[in-house]
Every structure is written in C-alpha cells, then in structure tokens.
N, C-alpha and C positions, 0 to 999 in steps of 0.2 A: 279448685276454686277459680273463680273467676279473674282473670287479669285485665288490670289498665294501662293504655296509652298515658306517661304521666308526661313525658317530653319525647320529642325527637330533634332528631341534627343529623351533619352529614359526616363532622368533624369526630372522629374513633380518638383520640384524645378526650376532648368534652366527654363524650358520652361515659369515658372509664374513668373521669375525674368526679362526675355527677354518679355514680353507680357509689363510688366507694366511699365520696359525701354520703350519701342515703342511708347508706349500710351501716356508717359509724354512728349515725343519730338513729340508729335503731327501725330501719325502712329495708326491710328487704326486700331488694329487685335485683333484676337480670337485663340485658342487653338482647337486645332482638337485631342481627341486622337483615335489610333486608337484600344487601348485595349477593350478586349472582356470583358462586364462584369461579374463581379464574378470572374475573372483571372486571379486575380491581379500580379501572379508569372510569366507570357507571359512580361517579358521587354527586348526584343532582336527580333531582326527583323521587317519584317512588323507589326507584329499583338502587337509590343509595342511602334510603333512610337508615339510622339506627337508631330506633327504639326502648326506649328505659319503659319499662314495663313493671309493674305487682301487684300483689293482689286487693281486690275493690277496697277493703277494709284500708289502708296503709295507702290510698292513694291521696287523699285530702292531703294528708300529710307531708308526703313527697312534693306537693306541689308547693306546698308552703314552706318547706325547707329550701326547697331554689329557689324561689322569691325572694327567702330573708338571705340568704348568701349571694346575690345579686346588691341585693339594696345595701347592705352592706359593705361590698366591693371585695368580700372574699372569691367568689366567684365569676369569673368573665364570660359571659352568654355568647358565642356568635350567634347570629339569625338563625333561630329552630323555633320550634311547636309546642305549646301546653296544651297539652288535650282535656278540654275542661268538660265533655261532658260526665255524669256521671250514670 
C-alpha cells in the first residue's frame, strides 16, 4: 500500500515520541530516516530528515492527531514538516 509523508524533523526524540503517540491512537506508522550511516553529524537538510510515514488511508488522521496534541500542549513541535499533500 501506498505510504505518506505525514511529518518530518531532524530531532530522533520527537520523531519516536510522535510514532508512538500515533500508534497508541490507533495510526500505524514507521520512522524513515533519511541519515547516511556512520554520519551521524548530517542533522539538517535532506540527508537528516526523519520521516513518520503510513499508509494513504490513516494519513488524514495522523495529521490531525499532531495538530490536536500540539494545540493542546501535550505535545512540543520543534521546526518540522506536514506533508499536506494528498
């Protein structure tokens, strides 16, 4: 099945705190990074994204689950990405 970009960051923290938010409200995804191994100094730009990712169905969803734990103030954002298209 087809998978989506739902967020990225650069921060491996967030992105495993945001996976396993998703997971417990019933959003199955996975973590993509896109760091080079052995390179672990590369956290900025493409070559240090990580990617929360799943599939098309379950993406709306995802996204609006980090909105509302956001607005909220369960959730603390640094500067990342919502991948809004669909």
């Amino acid at each position: 099945m087809y998978e989506r970009i739902i967020y990225a960051t650069y921060d491996e923290i967030q992105a495993q705190l945001l996976r396993l938010h998703l997971e417990h409200h019933g959003v199955p995804c996975r973590l993509r990074s896109m760091r080079v191994g052995g390179f672990q100094g590369i956290t900025f730009g493409p070559l240090g994204e990580i990617r929360l990712m799943t599939s098309a169905p379950y993406a709306e969803k995802g996204r609006r689950l980090i909105d509302q734990a956001v607005l909220r103030g369960s959730l603390s954002l640094l500067p990342g990405k919502v991948d809004k298209q669909e």
